[in-house]
C-alpha positions as CSV (number, residue, x, y, z in Angstrom):
1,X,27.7,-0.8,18.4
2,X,24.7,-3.2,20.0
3,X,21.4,-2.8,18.0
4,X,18.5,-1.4,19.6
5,X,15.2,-4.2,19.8
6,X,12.3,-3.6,18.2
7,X,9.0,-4.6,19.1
8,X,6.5,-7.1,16.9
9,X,2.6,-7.1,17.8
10,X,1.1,-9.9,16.1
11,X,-2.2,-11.9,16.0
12,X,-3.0,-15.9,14.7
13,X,-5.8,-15.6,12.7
14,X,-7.2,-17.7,9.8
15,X,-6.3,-17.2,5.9
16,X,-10.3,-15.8,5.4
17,X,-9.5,-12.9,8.1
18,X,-5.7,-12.3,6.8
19,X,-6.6,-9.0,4.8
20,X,-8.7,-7.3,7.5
21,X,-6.6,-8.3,10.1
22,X,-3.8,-7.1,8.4
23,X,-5.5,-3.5,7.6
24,X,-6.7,-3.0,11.4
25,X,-3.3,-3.6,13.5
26,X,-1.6,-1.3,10.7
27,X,-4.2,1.0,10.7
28,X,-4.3,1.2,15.0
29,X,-0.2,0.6,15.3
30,X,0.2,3.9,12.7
31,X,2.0,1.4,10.4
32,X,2.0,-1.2,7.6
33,X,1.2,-4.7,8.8
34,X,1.9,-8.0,7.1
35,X,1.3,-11.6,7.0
36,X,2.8,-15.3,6.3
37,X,0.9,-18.2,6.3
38,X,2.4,-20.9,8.4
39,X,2.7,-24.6,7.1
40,X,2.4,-26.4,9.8
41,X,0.2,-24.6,12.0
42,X,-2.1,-24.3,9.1
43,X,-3.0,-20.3,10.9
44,X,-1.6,-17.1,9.5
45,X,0.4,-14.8,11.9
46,X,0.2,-10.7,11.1
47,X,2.4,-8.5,12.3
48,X,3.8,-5.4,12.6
49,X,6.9,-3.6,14.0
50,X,7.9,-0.7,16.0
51,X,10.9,0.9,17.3
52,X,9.1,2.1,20.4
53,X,7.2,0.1,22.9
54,X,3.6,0.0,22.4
55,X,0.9,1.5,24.5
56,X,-0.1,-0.7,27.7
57,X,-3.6,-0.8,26.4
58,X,-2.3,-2.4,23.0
59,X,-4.2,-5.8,24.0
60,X,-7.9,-4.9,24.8
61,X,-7.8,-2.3,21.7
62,X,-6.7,-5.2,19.0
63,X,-8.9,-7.3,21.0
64,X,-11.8,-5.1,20.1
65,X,-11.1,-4.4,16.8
66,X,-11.3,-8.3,16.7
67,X,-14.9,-8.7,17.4
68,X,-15.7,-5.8,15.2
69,X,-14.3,-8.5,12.3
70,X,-16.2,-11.0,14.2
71,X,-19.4,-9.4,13.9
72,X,-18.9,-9.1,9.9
73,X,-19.4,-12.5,9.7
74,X,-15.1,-13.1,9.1
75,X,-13.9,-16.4,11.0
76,X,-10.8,-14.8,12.9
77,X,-9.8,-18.4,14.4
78,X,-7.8,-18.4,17.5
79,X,-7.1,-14.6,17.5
80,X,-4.3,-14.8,19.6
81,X,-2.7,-11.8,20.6
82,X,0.8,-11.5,20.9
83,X,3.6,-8.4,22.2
84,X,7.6,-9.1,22.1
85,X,10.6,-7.6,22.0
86,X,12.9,-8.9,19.7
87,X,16.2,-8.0,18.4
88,X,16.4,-6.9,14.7
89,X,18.7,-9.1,13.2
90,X,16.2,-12.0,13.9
91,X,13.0,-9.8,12.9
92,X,15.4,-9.3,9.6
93,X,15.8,-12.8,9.2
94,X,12.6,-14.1,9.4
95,X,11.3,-12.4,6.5
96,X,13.9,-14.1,3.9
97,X,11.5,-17.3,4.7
98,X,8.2,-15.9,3.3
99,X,9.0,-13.2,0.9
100,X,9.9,-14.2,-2.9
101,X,10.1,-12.2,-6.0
102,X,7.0,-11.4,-7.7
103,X,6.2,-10.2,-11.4
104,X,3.9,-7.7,-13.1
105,X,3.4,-9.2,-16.4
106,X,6.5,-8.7,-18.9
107,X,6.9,-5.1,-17.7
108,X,8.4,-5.2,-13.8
109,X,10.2,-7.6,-11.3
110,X,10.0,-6.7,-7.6
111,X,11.8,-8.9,-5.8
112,X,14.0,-8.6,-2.2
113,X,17.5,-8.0,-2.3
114,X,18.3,-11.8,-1.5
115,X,16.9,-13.4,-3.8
116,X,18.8,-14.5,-7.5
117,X,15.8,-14.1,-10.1
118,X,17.0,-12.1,-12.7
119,X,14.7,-10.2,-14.6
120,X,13.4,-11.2,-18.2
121,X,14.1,-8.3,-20.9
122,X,12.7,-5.9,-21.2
123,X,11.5,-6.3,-17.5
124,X,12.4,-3.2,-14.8
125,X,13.9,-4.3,-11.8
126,X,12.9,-3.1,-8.2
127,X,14.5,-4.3,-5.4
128,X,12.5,-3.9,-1.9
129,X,13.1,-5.8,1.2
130,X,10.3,-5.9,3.9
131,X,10.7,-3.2,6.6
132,X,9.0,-1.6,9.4
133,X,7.6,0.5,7.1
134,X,6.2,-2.2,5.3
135,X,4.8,-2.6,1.4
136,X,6.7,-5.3,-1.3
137,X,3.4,-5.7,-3.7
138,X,2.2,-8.7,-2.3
139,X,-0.7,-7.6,-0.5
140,X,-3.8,-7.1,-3.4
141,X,-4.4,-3.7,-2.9
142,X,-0.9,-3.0,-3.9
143,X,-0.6,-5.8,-6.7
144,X,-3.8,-4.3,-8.2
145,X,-1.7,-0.3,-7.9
146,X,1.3,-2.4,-9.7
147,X,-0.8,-4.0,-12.7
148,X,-2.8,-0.4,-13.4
149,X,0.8,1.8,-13.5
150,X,1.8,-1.2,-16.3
151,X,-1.5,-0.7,-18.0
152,X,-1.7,2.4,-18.0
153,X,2.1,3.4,-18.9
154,X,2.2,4.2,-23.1
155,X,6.2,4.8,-23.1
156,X,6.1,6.6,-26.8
157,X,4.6,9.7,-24.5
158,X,5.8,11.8,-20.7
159,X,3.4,10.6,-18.4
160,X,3.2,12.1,-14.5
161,X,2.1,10.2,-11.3
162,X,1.6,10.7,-8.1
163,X,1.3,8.6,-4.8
164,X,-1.2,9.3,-2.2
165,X,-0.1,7.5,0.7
166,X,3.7,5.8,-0.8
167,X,4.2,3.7,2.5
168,X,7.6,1.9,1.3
169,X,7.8,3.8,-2.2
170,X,7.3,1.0,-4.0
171,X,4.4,2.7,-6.1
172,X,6.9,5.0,-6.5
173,X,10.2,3.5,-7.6
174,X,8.0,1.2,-9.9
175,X,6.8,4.4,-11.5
176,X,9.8,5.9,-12.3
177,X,11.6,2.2,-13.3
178,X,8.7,2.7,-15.8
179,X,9.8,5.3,-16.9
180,X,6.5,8.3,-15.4
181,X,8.0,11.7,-14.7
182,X,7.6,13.8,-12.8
183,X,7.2,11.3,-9.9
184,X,5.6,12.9,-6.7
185,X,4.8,10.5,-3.3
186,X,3.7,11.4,0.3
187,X,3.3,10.1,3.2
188,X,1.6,11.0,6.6
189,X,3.9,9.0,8.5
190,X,7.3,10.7,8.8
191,X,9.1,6.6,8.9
192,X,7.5,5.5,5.4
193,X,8.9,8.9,4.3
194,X,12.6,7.8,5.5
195,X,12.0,4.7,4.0
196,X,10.7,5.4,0.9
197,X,13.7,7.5,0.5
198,X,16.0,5.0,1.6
199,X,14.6,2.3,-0.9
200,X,14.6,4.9,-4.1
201,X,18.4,5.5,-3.3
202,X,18.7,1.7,-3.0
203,X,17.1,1.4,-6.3
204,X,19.1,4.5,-7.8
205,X,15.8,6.4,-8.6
206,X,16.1,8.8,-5.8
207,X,16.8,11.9,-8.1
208,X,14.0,11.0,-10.2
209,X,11.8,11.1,-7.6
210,X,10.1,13.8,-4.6
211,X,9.0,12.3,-1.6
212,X,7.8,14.8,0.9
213,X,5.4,14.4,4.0
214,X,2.3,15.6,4.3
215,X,-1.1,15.3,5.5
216,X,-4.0,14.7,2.5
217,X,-6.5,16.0,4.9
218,X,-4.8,19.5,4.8
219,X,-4.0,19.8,1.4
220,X,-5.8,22.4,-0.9
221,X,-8.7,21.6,-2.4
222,X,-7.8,22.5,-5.9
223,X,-4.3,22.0,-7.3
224,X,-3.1,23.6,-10.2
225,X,-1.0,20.7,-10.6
226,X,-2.1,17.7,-12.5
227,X,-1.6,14.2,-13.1
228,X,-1.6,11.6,-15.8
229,X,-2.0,8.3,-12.8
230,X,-2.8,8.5,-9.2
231,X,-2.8,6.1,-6.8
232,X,-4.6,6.3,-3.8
233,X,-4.0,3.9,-1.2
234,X,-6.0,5.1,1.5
235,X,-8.6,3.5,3.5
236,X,-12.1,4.1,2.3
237,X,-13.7,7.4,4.7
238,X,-9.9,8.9,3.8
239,X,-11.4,8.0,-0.1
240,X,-14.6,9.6,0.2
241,X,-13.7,12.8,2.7
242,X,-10.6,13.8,0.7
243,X,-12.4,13.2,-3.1
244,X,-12.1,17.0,-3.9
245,X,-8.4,17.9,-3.1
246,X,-7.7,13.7,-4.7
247,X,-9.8,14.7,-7.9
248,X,-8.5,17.9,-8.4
249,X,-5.3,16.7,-9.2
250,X,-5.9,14.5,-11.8
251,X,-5.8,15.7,-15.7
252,X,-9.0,14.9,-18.0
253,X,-7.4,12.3,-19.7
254,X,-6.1,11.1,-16.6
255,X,-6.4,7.7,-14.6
256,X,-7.4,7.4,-11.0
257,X,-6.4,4.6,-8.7
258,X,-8.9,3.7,-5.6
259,X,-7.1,0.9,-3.6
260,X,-7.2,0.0,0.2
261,X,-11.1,-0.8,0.2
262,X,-12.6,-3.4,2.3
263,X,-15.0,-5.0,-0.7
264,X,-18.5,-4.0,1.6
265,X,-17.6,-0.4,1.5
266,X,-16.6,-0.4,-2.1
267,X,-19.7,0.7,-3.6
268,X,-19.7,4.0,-1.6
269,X,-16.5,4.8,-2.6
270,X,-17.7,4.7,-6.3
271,X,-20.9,6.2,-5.4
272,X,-18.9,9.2,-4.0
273,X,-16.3,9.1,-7.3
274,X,-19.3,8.8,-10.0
275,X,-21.0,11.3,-8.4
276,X,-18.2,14.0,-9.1
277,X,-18.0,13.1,-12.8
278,X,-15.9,10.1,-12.8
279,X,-16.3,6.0,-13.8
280,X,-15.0,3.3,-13.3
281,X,-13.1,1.6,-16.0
282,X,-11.5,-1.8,-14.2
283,X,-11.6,-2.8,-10.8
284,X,-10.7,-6.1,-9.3
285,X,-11.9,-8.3,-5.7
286,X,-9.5,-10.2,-3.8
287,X,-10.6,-11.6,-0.5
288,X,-12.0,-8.8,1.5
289,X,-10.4,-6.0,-0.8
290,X,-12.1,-4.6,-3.8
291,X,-10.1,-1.8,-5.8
292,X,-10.8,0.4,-9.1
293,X,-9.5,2.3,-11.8
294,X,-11.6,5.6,-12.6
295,X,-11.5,8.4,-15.5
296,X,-13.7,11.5,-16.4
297,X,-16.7,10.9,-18.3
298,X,-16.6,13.0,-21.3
299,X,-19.7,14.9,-20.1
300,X,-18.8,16.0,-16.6
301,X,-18.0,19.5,-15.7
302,X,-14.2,20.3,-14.9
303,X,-13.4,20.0,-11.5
């Protein structure tokens, strides 16, 4: 049976404007973006892909999100915008070029299913290959979500965690590799559900795990439910609009993880968290991205 194309919406940009190029077209296309640096060229190209053709307006949209970077001061370089149909096996292929295994201390390997490393013991192996839906740990949000679920697992005691916005699962499967339970994710996006599912099966995890969709801007406020870790990948007015119903769900001993923050809005987004009884007890700036660990001060009121 033929394969269906896909279509890839990319922009040339410079390394400096990789992170918040890379979080604007996935943010506008409804999906995760990603970038390689190329060699030769000595530009980076981000892109994403769809299974559907992309709005006619596509250009002058990503072309004003653009200056918006601009204006922050961010050299964006050539900015060129590109739109192309391509067939999947050769979008599948290209990735093998710039992806390579990666390793969160002693604890975990992530690495894609073509690649030979083998894991050191008593390393946990998780095996994700780059997809439309896209997230494999490389981008420092996600490496920053990685190192915290390693810190923060003690494997003598049962520990819970939940995803807020799983993407490709990988927050996920990692959690359960390292041994959490229960292990809840959603997604708003009905694909990074199907994938999500389709990579815990991959990684034999899938009954260890409940990945639903849903929408964190309808969920209740409070939660009887409660949490050891959360992760909260979510860009930063998600962060501060949706603190209640995110707060409520995490125990008092609990750790919260605020990723997906552009490093200039990063103080409101603790401003917002400390004000509700929380602080911050690590955080870490890469590039444009700035992300945090908080807990409950012993003082605060429950929530």
């Amino acid at each position: 049976m033929k394969r269906k194309n896909i279509w890839r919406v990319s922009v040339g940009t410079t390394p400096e404007a990789e992170d918040a190029v890379t979080e604007m077209l996935g943010s506008l296309l409804g999906t995760t973006a990603s970038a390689y640096f190329d060699v030769e060229a000595s530009t980076t190209l981000v892109s994403a892909f769809l299974t559907a053709a992309p709005v006619k307006r596509i250009r002058p949209q990503i072309a004003a999100y653009l200056e918006t970077i601009r204006e922050c001061g961010i050299d964006i370089g050539p900015a060129d915008i590109h739109v192309k149909r391509v067939p999947r096996e050769d979008w599948a292929e290209s990735w093998k070029r710039h992806f390579k295994p990666m390793e969160i201390g002693s604890a975990l390997l992530i690495r894609p299913s073509w690649s030979k490393k083998h894991a050191r013991p008593p390393q946990a192996v998780v095996i994700l290959d780059p997809g439309l839906s896209f997230g494999t740990g490389h981008h420092a949000t996600t490496s920053f979500c990685l190192q915290e679920l390693v810190r923060c697992r003690f494997f003598s005691t049962a520990q819970s965690f939940l995803d807020i916005g799983t993407g490709s699962g990988i927050l996920a499967i990692s959690a359960a590799k390292l041994g959490f339970g229960p292990v809840n994710a959603f997604d708003f996006d009905p694909e990074s559900v199907r994938v999500a599912c389709a990579n815990a099966r991959i990684n034999r995890v899938l009954p260890r795990l409940n990945i639903f969709r849903a929408d964190i801007t309808r969920l209740p406020q409070r939660s009887a439910k409660k949490y050891d870790l959360i992760c909260a990948n979510l860009i930063s007015t998600l962060l501060i609009s949706q603190q209640q119903p995110i707060i409520s769900r995490l125990k008092r001993d609990g750790t919260l993880v605020l990723a997906g923050i552009l490093a200039a809005e990063f103080e409101q987004v603790e401003t917002a968290y400390s004000s509700a009884g929380l602080e911050m007890v690590a955080n870490k700036t890469e590039k444009e991205w700035r992300s945090g660990s908080f807990r409950f001060r012993r003082a605060s009121k429950k929530v």
